[in-house]
PDB file of N, CA, C and O in Angstrom:
ATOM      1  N   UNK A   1       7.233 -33.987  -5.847  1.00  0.00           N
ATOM      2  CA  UNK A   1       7.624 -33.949  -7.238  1.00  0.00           C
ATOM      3  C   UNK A   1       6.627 -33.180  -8.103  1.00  0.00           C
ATOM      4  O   UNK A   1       6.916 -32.781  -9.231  1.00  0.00           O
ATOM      5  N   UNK A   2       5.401 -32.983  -7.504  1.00  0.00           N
ATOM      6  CA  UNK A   2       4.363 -32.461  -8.655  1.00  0.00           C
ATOM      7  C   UNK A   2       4.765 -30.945  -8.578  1.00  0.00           C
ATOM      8  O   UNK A   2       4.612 -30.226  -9.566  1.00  0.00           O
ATOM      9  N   UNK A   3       5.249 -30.490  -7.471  1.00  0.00           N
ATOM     10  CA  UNK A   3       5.915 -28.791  -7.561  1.00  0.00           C
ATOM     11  C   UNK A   3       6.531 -28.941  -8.421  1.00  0.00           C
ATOM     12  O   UNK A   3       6.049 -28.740  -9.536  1.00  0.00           O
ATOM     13  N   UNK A   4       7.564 -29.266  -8.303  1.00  0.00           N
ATOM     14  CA  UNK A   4       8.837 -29.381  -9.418  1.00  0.00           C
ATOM     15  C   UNK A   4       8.157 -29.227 -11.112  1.00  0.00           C
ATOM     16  O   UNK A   4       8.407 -28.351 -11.941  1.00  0.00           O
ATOM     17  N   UNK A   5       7.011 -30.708 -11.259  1.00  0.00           N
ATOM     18  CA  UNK A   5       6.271 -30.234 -12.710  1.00  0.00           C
ATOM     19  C   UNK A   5       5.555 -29.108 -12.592  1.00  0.00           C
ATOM     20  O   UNK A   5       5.633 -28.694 -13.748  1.00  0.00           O
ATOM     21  N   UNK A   6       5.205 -28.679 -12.276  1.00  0.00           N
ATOM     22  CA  UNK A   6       4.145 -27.480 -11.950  1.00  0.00           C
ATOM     23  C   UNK A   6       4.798 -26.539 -11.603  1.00  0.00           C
ATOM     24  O   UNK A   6       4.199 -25.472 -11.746  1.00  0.00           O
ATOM     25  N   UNK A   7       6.123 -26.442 -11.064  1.00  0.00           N
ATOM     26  CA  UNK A   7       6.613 -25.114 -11.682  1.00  0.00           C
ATOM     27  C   UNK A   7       7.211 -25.109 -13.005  1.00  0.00           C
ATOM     28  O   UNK A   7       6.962 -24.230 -13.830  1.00  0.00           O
ATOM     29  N   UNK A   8       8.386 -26.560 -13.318  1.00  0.00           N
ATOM     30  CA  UNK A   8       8.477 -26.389 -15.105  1.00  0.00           C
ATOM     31  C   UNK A   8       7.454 -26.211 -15.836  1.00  0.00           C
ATOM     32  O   UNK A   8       7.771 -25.711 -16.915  1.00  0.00           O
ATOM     33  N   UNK A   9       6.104 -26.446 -15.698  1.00  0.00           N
ATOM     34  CA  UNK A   9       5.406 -25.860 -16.437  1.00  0.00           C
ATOM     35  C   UNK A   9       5.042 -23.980 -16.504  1.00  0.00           C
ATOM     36  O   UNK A   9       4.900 -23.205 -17.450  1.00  0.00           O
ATOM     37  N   UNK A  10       5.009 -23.861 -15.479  1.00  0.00           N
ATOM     38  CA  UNK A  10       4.804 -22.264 -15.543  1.00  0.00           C
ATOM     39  C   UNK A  10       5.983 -21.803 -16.253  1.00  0.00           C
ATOM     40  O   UNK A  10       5.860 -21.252 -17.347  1.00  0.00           O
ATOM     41  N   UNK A  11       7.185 -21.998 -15.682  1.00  0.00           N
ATOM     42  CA  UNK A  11       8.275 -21.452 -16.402  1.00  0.00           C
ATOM     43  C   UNK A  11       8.072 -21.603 -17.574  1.00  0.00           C
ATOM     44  O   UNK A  11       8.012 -20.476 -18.066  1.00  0.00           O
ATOM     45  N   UNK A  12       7.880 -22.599 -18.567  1.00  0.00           N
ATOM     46  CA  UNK A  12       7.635 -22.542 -20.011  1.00  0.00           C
ATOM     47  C   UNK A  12       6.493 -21.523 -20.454  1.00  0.00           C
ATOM     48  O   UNK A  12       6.596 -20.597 -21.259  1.00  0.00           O
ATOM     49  N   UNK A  13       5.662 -21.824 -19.911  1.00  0.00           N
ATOM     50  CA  UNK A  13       4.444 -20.743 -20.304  1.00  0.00           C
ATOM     51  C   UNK A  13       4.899 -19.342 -20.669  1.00  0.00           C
ATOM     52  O   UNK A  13       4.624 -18.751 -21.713  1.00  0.00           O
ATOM     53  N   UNK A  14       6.052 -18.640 -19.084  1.00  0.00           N
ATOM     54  CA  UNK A  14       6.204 -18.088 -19.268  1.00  0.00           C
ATOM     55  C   UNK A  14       7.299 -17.158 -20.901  1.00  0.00           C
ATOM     56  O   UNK A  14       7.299 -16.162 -21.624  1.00  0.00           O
ATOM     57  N   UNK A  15       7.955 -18.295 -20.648  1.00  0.00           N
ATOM     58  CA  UNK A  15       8.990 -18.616 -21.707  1.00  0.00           C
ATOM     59  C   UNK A  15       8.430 -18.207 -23.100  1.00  0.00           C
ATOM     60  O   UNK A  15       8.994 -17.435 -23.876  1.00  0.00           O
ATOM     61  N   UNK A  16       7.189 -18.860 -23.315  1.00  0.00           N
ATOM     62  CA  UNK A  16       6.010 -18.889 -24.295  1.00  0.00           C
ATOM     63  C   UNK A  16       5.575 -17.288 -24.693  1.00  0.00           C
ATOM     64  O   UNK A  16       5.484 -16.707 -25.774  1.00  0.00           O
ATOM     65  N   UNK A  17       5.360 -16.881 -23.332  1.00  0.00           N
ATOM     66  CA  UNK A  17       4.731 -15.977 -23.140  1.00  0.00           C
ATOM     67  C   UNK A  17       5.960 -14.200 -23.734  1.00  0.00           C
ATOM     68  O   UNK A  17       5.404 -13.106 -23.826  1.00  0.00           O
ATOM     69  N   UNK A  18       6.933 -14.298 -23.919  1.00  0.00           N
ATOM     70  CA  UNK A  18       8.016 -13.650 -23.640  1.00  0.00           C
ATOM     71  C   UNK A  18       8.322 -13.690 -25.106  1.00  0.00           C
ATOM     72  O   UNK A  18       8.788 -12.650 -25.571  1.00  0.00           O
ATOM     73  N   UNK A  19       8.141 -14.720 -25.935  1.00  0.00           N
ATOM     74  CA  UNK A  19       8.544 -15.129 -27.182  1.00  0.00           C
ATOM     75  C   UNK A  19       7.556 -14.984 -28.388  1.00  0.00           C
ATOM     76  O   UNK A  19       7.950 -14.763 -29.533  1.00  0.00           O
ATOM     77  N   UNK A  20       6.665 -15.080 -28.150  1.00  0.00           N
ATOM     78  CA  UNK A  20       5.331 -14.983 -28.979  1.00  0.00           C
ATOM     79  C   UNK A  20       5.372 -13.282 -29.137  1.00  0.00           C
ATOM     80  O   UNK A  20       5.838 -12.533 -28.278  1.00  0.00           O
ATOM     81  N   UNK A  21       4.659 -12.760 -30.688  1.00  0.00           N
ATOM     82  CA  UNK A  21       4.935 -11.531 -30.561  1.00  0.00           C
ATOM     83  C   UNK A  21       3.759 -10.999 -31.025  1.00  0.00           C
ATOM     84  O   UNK A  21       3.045 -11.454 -31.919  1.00  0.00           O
ATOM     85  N   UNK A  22       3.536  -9.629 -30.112  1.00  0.00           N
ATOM     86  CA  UNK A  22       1.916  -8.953 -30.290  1.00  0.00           C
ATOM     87  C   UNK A  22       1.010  -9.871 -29.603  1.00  0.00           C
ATOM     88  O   UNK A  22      -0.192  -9.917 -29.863  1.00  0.00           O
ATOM     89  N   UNK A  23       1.525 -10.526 -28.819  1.00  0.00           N
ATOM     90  CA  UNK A  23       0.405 -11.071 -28.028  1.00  0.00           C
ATOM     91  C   UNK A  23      -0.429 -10.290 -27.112  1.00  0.00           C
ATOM     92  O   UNK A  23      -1.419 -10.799 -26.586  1.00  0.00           O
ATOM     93  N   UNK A  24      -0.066  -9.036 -26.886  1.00  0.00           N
ATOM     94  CA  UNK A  24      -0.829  -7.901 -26.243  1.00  0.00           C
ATOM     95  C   UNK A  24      -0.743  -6.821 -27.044  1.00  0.00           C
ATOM     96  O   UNK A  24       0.274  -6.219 -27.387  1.00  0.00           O
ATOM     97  N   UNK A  25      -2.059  -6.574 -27.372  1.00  0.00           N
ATOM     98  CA  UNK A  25      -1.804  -5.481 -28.025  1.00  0.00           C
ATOM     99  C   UNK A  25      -2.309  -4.483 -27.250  1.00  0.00           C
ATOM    100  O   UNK A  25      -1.789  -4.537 -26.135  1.00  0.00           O
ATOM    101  N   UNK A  26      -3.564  -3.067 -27.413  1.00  0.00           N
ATOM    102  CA  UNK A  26      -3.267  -2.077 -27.041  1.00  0.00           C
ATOM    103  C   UNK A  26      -3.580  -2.742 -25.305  1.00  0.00           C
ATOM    104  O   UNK A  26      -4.065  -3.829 -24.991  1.00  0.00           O
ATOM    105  N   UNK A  27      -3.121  -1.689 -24.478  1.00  0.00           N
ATOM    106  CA  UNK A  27      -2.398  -0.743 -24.373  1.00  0.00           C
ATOM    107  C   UNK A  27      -1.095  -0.823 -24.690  1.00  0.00           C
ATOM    108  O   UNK A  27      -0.494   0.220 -24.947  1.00  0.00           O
ATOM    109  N   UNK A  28      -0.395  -2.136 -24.730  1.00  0.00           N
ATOM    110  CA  UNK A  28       0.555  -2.638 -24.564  1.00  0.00           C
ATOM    111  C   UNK A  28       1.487  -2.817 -26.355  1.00  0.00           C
ATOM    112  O   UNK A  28       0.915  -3.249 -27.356  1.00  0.00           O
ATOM    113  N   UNK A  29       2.330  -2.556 -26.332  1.00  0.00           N
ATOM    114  CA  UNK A  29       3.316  -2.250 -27.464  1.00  0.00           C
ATOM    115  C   UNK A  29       3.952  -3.783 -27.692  1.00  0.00           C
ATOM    116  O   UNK A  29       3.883  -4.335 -28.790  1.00  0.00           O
ATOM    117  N   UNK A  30       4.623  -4.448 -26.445  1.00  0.00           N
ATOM    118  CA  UNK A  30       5.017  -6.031 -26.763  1.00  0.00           C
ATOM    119  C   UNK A  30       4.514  -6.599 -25.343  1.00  0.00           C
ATOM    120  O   UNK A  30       4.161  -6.108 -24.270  1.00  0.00           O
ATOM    121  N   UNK A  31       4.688  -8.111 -25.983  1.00  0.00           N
ATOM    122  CA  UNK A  31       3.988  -8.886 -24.882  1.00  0.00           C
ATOM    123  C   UNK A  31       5.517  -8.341 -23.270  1.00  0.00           C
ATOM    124  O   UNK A  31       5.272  -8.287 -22.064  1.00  0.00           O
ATOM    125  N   UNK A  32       6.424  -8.155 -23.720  1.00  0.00           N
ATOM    126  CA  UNK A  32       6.993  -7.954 -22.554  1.00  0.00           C
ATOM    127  C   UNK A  32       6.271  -6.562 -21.328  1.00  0.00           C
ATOM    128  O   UNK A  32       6.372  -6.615 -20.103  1.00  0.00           O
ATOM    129  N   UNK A  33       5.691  -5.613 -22.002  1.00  0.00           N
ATOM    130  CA  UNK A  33       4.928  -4.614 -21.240  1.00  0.00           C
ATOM    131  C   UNK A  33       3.808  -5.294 -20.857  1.00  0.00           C
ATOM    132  O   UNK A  33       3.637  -5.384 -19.641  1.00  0.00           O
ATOM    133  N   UNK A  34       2.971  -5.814 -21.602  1.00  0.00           N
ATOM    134  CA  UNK A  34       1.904  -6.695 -21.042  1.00  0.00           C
ATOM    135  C   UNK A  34       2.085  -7.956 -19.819  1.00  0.00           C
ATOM    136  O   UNK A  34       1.182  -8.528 -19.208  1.00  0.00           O
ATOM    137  N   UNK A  35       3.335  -8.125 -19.724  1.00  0.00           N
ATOM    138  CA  UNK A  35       3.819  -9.288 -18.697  1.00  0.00           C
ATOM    139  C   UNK A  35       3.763  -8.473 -17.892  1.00  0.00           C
ATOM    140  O   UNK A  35       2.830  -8.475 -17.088  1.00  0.00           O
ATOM    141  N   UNK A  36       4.544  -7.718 -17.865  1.00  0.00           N
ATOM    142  CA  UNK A  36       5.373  -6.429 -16.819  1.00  0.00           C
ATOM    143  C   UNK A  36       4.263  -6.049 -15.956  1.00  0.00           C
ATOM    144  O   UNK A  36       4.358  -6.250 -14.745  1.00  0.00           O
ATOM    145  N   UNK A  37       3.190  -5.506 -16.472  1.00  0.00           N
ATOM    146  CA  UNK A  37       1.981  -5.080 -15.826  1.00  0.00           C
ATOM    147  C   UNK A  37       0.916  -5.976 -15.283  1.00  0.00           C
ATOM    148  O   UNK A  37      -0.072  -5.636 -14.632  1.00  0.00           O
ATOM    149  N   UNK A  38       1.330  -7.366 -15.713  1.00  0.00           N
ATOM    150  CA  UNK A  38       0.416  -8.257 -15.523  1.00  0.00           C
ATOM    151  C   UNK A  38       1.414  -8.705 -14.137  1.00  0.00           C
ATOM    152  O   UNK A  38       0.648  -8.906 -13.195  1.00  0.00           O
ATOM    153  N   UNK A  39       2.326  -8.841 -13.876  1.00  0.00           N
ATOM    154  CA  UNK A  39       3.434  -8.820 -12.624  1.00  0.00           C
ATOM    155  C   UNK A  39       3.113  -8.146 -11.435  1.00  0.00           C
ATOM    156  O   UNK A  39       2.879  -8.487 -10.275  1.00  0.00           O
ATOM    157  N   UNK A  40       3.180  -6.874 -12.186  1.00  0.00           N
ATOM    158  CA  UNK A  40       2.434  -5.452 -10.990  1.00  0.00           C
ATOM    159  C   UNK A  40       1.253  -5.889 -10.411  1.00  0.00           C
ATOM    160  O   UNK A  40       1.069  -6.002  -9.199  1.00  0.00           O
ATOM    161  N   UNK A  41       0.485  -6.125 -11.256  1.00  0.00           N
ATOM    162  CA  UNK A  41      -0.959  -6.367 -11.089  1.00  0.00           C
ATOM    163  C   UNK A  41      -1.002  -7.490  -9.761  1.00  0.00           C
ATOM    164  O   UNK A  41      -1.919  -7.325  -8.957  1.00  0.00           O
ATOM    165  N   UNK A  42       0.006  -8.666  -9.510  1.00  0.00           N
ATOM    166  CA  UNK A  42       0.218  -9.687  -9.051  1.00  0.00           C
ATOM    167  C   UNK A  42       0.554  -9.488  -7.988  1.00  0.00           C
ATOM    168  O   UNK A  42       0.008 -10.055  -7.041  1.00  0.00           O
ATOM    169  N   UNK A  43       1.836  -8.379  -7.792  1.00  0.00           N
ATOM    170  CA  UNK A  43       2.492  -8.120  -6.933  1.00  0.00           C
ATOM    171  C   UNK A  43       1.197  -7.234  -5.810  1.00  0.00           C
ATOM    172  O   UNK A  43       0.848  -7.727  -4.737  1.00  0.00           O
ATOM    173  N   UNK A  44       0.747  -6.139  -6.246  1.00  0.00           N
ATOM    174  CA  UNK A  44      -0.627  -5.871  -5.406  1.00  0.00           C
ATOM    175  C   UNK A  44      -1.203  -6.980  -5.094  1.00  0.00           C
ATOM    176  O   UNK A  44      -0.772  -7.250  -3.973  1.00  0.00           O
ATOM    177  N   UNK A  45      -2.192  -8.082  -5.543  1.00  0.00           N
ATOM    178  CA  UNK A  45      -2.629  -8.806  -4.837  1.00  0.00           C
ATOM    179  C   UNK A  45      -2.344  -9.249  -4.279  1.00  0.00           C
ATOM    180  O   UNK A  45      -3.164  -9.658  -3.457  1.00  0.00           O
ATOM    181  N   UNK A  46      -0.655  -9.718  -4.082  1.00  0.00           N
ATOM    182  CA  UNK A  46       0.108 -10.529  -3.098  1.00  0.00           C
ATOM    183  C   UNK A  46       0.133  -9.919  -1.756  1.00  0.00           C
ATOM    184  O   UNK A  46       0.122 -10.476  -0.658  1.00  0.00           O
ATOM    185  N   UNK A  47       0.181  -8.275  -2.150  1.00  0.00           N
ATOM    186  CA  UNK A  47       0.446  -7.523  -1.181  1.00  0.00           C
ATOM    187  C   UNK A  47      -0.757  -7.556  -0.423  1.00  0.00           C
ATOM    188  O   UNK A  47      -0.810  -8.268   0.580  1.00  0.00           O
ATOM    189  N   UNK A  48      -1.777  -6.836  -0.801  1.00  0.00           N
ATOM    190  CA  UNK A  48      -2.962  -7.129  -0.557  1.00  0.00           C
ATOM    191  C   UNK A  48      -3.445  -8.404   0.572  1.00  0.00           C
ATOM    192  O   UNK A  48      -3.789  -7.967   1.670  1.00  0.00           O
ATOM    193  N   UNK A  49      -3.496  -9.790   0.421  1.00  0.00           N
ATOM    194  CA  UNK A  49      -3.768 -10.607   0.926  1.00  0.00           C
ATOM    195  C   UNK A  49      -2.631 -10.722   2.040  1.00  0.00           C
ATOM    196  O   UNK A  49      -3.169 -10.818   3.143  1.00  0.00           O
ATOM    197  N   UNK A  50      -1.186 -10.746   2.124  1.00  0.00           N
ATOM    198  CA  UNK A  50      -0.379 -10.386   3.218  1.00  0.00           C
ATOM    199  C   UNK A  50      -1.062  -9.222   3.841  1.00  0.00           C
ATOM    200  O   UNK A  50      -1.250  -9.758   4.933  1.00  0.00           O
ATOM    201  N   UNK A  51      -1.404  -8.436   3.932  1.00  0.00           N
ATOM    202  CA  UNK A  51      -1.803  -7.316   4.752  1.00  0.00           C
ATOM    203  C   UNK A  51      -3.110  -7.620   5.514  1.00  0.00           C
ATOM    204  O   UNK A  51      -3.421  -7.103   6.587  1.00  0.00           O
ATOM    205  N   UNK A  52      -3.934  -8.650   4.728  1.00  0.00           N
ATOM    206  CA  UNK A  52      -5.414  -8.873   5.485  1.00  0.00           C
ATOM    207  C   UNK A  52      -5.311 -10.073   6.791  1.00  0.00           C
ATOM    208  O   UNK A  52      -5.972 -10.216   7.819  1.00  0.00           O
ATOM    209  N   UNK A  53      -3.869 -11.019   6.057  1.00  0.00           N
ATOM    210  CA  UNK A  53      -3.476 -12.035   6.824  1.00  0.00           C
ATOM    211  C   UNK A  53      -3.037 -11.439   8.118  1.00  0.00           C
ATOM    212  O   UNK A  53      -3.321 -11.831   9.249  1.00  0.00           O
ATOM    213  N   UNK A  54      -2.085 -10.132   7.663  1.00  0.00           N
ATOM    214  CA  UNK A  54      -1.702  -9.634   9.409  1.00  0.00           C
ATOM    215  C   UNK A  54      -2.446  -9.036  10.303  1.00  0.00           C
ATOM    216  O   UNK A  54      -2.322  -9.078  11.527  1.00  0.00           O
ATOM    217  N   UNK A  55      -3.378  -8.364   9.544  1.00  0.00           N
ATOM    218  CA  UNK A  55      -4.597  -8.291  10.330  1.00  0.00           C
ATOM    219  C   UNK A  55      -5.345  -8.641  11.077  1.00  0.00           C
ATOM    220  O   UNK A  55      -5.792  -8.039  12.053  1.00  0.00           O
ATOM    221  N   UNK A  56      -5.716 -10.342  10.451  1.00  0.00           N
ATOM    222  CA  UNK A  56      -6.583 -11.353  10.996  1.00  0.00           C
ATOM    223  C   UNK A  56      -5.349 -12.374  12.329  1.00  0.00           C
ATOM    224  O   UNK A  56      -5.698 -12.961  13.353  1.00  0.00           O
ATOM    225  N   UNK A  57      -3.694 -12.199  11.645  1.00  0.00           N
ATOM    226  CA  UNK A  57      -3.655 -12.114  12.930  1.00  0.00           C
ATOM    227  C   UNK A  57      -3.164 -11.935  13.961  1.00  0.00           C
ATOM    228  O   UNK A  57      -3.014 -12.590  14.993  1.00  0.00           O
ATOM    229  N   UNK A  58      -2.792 -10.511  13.444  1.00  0.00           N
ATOM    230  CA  UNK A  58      -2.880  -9.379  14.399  1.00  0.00           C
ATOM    231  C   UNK A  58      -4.745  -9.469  15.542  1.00  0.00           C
ATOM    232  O   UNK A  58      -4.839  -8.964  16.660  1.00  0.00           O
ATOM    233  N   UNK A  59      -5.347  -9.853  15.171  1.00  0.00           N
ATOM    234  CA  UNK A  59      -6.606  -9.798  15.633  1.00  0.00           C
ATOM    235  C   UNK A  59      -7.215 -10.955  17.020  1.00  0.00           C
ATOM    236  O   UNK A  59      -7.822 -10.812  18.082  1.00  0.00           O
ATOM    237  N   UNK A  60      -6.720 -11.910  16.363  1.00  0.00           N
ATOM    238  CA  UNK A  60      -6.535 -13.198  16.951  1.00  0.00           C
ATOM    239  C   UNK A  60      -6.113 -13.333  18.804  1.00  0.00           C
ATOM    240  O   UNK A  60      -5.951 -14.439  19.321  1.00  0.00           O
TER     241      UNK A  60
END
C-alpha cells in the first residue's frame, strides 16, 4: 500500500508542477519545457544505469 501513496504523491507533485507558472525560468519559457528536459535528463540516467547493469551482467 505505501507504493500506491507514494506514487499518488508524485503524481500530484507532478500535477503541481505542470500548473504553477514560471516556475522555470531561463532557459526555459514554461514550467512545461523545464519538465520536458528534466524527463530527458531522467530518461539518460535510466538509460545509463540499464547499460552498466548489462554489463555487470553480461560479466558475471
Amino acid at each position: 500500500m505505501q507504493i500506491m501513496a507514494d506514487f499518488s504523491r508524485g503524481l500530484l507533485s507532478v500535477l503541481k508542477v505542470t500548473v504553477s507558472s514560471m516556475l522555470y525560468r531561463y532557459p526555459y519559457r514554461t514550467s512545461a519545457e523545464g519538465l520536458h528536459s528534466d524527463w530527458g535528463n531522467i530518461g539518460k540516467d535510466i538509460e545509463s544505469v540499464i547499460g552498466r547493469l548489462e554489463v555487470a551482467a553480461h560479466d558475471e
